[in-house]
C-alpha positions in Angstrom: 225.3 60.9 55.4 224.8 64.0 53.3 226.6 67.1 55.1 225.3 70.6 53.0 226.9 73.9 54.1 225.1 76.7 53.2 225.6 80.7 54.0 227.7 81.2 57.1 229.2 78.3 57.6 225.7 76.5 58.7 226.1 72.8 58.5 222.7 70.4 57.8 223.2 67.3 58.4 220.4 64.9 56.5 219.2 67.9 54.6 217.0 65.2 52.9 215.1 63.9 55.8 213.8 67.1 57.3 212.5 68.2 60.5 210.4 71.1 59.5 207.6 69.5 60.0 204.1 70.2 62.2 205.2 67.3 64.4 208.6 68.6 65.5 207.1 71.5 66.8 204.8 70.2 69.0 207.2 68.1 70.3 209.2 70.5 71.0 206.5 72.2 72.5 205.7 69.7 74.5 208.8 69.2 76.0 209.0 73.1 77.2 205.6 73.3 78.7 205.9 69.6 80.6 209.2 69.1 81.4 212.0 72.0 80.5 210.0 75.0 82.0 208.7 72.7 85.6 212.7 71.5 85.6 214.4 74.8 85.4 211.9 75.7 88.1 212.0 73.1 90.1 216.3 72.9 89.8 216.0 76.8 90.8 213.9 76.3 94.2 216.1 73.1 94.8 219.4 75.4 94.5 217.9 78.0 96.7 216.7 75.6 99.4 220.5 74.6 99.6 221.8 77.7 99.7 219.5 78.6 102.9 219.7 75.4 104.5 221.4 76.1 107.6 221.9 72.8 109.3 223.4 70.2 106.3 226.7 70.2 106.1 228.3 72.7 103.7 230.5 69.9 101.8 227.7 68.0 100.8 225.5 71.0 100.0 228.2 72.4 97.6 228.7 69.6 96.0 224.6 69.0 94.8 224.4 73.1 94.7 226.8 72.2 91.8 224.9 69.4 90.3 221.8 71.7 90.5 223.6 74.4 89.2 224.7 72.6 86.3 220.8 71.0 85.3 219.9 74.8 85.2 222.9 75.5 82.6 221.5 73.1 80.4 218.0 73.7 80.8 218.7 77.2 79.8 220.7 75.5 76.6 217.8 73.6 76.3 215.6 76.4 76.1 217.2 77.5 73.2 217.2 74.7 71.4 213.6 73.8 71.4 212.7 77.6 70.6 215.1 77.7 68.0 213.7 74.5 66.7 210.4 75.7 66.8 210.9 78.5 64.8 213.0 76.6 62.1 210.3 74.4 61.9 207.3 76.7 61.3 208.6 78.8 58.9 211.3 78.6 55.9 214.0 80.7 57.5 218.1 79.6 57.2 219.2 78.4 60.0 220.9 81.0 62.3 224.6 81.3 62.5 227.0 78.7 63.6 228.2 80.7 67.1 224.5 80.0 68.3 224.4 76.7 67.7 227.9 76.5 68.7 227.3 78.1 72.3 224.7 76.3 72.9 225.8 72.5 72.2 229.4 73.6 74.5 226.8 75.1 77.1 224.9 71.9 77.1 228.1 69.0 76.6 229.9 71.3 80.0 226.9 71.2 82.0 226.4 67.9 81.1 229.3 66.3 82.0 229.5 68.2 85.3 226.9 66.2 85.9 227.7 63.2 84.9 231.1 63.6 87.1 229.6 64.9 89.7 227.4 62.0 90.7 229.8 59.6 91.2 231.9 62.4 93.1 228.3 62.6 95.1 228.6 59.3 95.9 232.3 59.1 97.0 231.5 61.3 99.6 228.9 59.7 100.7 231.0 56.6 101.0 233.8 58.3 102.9 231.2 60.1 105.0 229.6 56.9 106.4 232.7 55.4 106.7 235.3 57.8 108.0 233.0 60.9 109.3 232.0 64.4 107.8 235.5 65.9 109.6 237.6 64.0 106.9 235.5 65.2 103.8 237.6 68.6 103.9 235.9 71.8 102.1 239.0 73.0 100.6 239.3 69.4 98.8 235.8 69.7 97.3 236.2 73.4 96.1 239.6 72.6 93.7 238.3 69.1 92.9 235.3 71.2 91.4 237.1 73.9 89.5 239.2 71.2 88.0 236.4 69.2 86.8 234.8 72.9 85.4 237.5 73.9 83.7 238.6 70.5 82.3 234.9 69.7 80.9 234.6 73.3 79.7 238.2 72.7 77.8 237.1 69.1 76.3 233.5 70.7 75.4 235.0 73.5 72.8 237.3 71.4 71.1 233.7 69.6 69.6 233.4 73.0 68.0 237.0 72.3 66.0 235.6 71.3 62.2 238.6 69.0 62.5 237.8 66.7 65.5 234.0 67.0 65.3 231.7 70.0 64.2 228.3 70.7 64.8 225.3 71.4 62.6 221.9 71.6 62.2 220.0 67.3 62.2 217.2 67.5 59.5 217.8 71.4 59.3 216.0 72.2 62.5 217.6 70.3 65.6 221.3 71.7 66.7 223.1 68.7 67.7 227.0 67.6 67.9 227.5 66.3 64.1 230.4 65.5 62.3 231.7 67.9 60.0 233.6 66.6 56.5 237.0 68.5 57.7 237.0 66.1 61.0 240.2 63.5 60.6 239.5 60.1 61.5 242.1 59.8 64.6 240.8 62.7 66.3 237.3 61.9 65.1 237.4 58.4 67.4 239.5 59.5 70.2 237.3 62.4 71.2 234.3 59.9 70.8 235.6 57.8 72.9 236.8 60.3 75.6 233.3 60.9 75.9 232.4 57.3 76.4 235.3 55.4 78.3 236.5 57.5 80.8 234.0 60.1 81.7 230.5 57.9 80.3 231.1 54.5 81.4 233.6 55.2 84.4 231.2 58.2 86.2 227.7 55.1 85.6 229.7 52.5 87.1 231.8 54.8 89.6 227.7 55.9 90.7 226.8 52.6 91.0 229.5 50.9 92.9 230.2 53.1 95.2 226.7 53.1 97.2 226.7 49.8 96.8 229.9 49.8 98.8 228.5 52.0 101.3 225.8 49.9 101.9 228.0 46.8 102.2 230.1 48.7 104.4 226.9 49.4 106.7 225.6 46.0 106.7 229.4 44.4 107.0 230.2 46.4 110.2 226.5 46.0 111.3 226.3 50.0 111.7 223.6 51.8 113.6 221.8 54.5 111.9 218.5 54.4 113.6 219.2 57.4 115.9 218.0 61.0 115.2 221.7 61.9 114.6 221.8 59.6 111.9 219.0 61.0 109.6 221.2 62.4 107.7 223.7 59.7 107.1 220.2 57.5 106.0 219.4 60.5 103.6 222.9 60.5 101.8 222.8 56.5 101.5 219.4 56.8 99.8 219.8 59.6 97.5 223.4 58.3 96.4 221.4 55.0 95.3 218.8 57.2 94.3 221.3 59.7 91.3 222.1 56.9 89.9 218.8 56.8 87.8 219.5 60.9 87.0 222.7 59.3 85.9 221.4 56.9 83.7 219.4 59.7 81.7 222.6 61.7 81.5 224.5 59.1 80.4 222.2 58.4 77.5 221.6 61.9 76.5 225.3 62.1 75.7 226.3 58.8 74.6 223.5 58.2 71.9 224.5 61.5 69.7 228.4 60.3 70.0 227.1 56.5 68.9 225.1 58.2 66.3 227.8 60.0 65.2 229.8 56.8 64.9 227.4 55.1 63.0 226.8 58.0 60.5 230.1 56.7 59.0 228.6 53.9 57.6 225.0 54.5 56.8 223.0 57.5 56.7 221.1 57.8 60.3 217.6 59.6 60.4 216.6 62.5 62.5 214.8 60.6 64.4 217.7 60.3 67.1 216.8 63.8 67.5 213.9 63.1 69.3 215.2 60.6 71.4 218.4 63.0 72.6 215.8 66.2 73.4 213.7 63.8 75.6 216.5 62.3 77.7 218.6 65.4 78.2 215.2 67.2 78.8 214.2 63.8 81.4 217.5 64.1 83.0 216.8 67.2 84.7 214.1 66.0 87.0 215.1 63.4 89.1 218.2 64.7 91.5 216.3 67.9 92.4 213.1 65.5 93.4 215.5 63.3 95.5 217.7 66.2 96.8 214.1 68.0 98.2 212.4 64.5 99.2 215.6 62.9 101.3 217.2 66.4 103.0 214.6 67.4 105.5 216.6 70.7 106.4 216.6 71.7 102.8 212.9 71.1 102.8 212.2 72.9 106.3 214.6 76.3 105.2 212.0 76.2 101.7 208.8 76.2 104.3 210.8 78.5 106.1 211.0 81.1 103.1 208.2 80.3 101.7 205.8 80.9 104.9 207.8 84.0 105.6 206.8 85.5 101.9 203.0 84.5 102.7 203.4 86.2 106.0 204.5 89.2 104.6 201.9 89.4 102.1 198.9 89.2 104.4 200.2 91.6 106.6 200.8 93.8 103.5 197.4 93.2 102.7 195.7 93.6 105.8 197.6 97.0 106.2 196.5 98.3 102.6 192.6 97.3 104.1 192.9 99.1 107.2 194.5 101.8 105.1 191.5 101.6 103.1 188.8 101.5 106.1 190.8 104.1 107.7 190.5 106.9 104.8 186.6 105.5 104.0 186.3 106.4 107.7 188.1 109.9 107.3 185.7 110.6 104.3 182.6 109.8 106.2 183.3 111.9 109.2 184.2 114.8 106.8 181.1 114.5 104.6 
């Protein structure tokens, strides 16, 4: 792999396969108009609907308000990424200083593996909520659970930014991806690759996968009644636990392929093409939990309506005060002429 660094410290990784090209920016394009900008949206009306949802329980809504939170941090990362990329690709400008791209790829590699944890947390919960009752799942628990995971992910993202362990840089001059950087030593190289991989990759997938499967063995095992109306809920956290694991899936991928590809670029030259394929998972991965969380909590749905109706209310009274306003003053002018 040929690793150039130019003024600032920039690093461009495959300076020789560039992606300044017409077809990089309107796929990057693309991505913001039909995916980044509905997700962020989408993500931000999801959050809110949590936040006013009066009847779910709180656990349970903290816990996806954090998962949502998180799909809007790297959405915003995302954001700058594909502008940047735009721009780089358009014109003949340097690329920008490492901070930025150095912000961004910590932004995005915290967020995303919030995520990534988080889903299998999701579905622990679940599992102990079907099994043991919402009373046991206590609130305190979740709260330290989740700074620890913050903080910890936060901690493991910067040291990518460490020239010795990893680096980033600039795929094909235009896309700002995790890449590694010729000071990076071998050892430290591996084991951070593989951090990535083992214990929070593979072990949050199959963590997400087993452990609704377990609640449903558990409900079909003890023969478990959830047809009454108290039980919605409990039917809704069953189906959207199965349900993350395809938002999972995405995440995983978005995260694993640049580490692979990172891997690989020790023995062969890789092309920016992988560049493509990272933007549209992590971009992909940010629709699916919001759609679930919306489609499978009724009360997060009904407190939306709610607010939503409210705002509509208030405008056509707002209106219909401005006409009679308006009639009342063309009135007032009549008599007086």
């Amino acid at each position: 792999m040929e690793n150039l660094t130019e003024g600032n410290g920039v690093m461009i990784v495959n300076s020789t396969l560039s992606l300044r090209v017409p077809g990089f920016t309107s796929f990057n394009l693309l991505m913001l108009i039909l995916i980044l900008v509905p997700s962020i949206f989408l993500n931000i009306i999801t959050l809110l609907g949590l936040i006013l949802d009066p009847v779910s329980p709180s656990q349970i809504r903290i816990l996806l308000g954090n998962i949502i939170s998180a799909g809007i941090l790297v959405g915003m990362a995302q954001v700058l990424q594909h502008l940047t990329a735009i721009v780089l690709s358009q014109t003949s400008l340097p690329p920008p200083n490492s901070p930025l791209c150095e912000i961004v790829t910590a932004t995005m590699l915290t967020a995303s593996g919030v995520r990534l944890v988080f889903s299998p947390f999701f579905s622990i919960v679940v599992y102990i909520l079907i099994k043991h009752g919402l009373k046991v799942v206590k609130k305190k628990f979740i709260c330290i659970a989740l700074v620890i995971i913050w903080v910890s992910l936060l901690l493991l993202s910067v040291l990518i930014l460490i020239p010795h362990i990893v680096g980033v840089g600039y795929v094909g001059g235009a896309a700002c991806l995790p890449a590694r950087s010729p000071k990076s030593l071998d050892v430290l190289f591996y084991l951070y690759v593989a951090i990535w991989i083992i214990p929070i990759g593979l072990t949050s997938v199959i963590t997400t996968i087993s452990a609704p499967l377990a609640t449903l063995r558990y409900v079909n095992k003890n023969k478990l009644n959830l047809g009454g109306k108290d039980d919605d809920f409990k039917r809704a956290m069953i189906k959207l636990a199965v349900f993350v694991i395809l938002g999972n899936f995405f995440i995983f991928c978005g995260r694993i392929i640049p580490a692979l590809a990172n891997v690989v670029s020790m023995l062969a030259s890789p092309t920016p093409v992988f560049a493509y394929v990272v933007a549209f998972l992590i971009d992909a991965a940010l629709l699916p939990t919001p759609l679930l969380v919306l489609y499978y909590l009724k009360n997060t749905r009904k407190a939306l309506k709610k607010l939503f109706t409210s705002c509509r209310n208030r405008e056509i009274k707002k209106r219909e005060q401005s006409r009679k306003n308006h009639e009342e003053e063309t009135r007032d002018s009549t008599l007086s002429s």
